[in-house]
C-alpha positions, 0 to 999 in steps of 0.5 A: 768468649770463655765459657764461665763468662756469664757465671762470673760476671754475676759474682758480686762482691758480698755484704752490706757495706762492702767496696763495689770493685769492677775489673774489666778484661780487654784481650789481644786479638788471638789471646782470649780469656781462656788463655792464661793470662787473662784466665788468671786474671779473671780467676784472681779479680773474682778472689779478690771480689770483683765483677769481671767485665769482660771486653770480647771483641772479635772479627780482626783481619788475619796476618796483622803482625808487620802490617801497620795498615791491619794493624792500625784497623784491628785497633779501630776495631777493638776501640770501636767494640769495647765502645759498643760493649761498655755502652751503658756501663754506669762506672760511679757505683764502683769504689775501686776499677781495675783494667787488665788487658793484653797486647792491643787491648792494652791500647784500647784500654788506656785510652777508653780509660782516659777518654771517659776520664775513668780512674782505673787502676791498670794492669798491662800484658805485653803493651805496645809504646803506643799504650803510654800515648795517654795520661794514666791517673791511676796504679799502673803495671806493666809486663813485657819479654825481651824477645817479643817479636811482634815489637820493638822492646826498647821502644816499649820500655822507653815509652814506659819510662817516660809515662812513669809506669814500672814495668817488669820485663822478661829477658826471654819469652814470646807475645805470650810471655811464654818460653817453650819451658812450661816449668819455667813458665809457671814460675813467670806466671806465679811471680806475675799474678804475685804481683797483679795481687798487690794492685787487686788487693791495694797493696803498697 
């Protein structure tokens, strides 16, 4: 788990009278939080004055990309852990919750969210189709490369349109949404967390 993690999560947000905000954090299976998108994410939540929850899940099975049965048990697992780790959380304190996830996560979370009826807003790194598969009751925000190699990218961005949720896509950029030019993927990364900003902060 990211190693600032426990310092973090015991940022709350100051004064009397201020909105409690929870932002919970579900990663991929190789993409934790000390991995870009999720550590700006968690950077960016504690800005903005948020308790991170973050999700850590571990133990996947390995060579899951291609293999729908792995791939299947990786999900039961992630579901099954955040279950476990989100035992006892008492949501209705919280005036705002943000969830923000990346690849399976983003499946564990749309579905924990419409499973305990939580009305999360939603900030999704590289979603699968399945994500959509659930009614999603609050702001919604999508984020996808082109070339993606571990889905099918019209099917993510058809499953996307029919639950009504905008989605920003990349025309390059692997799993990671990361291109090999590091310059250019600061600029990816500048423009997406210029837009996680306008759900953190409740931005039209």
């Amino acid at each position: 788990m990211y190693s600032a993690g426990k310092e973090k999560t015991q940022e709350k947000a100051g004064g009397d009278g201020a909105q409690r905000k929870a932002a919970v954090l579900f990663p991929g299976i190789g993409y934790q939080f000390d991995r870009p998108l999720l550590h700006f994410a968690w950077e960016q939540a504690v800005q903005y004055g948020y308790e991170v929850i973050p999700v850590g899940y571990s133990g996947f099975p390995s060579k899951i990309r291609g293999d729908r049965e792995r791939m299947a048990q990786s999900l039961r697992m992630a579901e099954e852990q955040a279950e476990d780790i989100l035992h006892g959380v008492d949501w209705q304190p919280y005036d705002r919750i943000v969830f923000v996830s990346k690849s399976i996560g983003t499946i564990a979370a749309t579905h924990y969210a419409a499973e305990h009826r939580i009305a999360a807003d939603q900030i999704l790194f590289t979603p699968f189709p399945e994500t959509f598969a659930v009614p999603m009751s609050g702001r919604t925000l999508a984020f996808h490369a082109a070339t993606d190699p571990w889905m099918d990218h019209e099917a993510v961005v058809r499953a996307a349109k029919e639950a009504g949720v905008p989605m920003i896509s990349y025309p390059e950029g692997n799993h990671s949404l990361e291109t090999g030019d590091a310059l250019r993927d600061i600029r990816t990364l500048e423009e997406i967390f210029a837009r996680t900003a306008e759900i953190l902060r409740e931005e039209p």
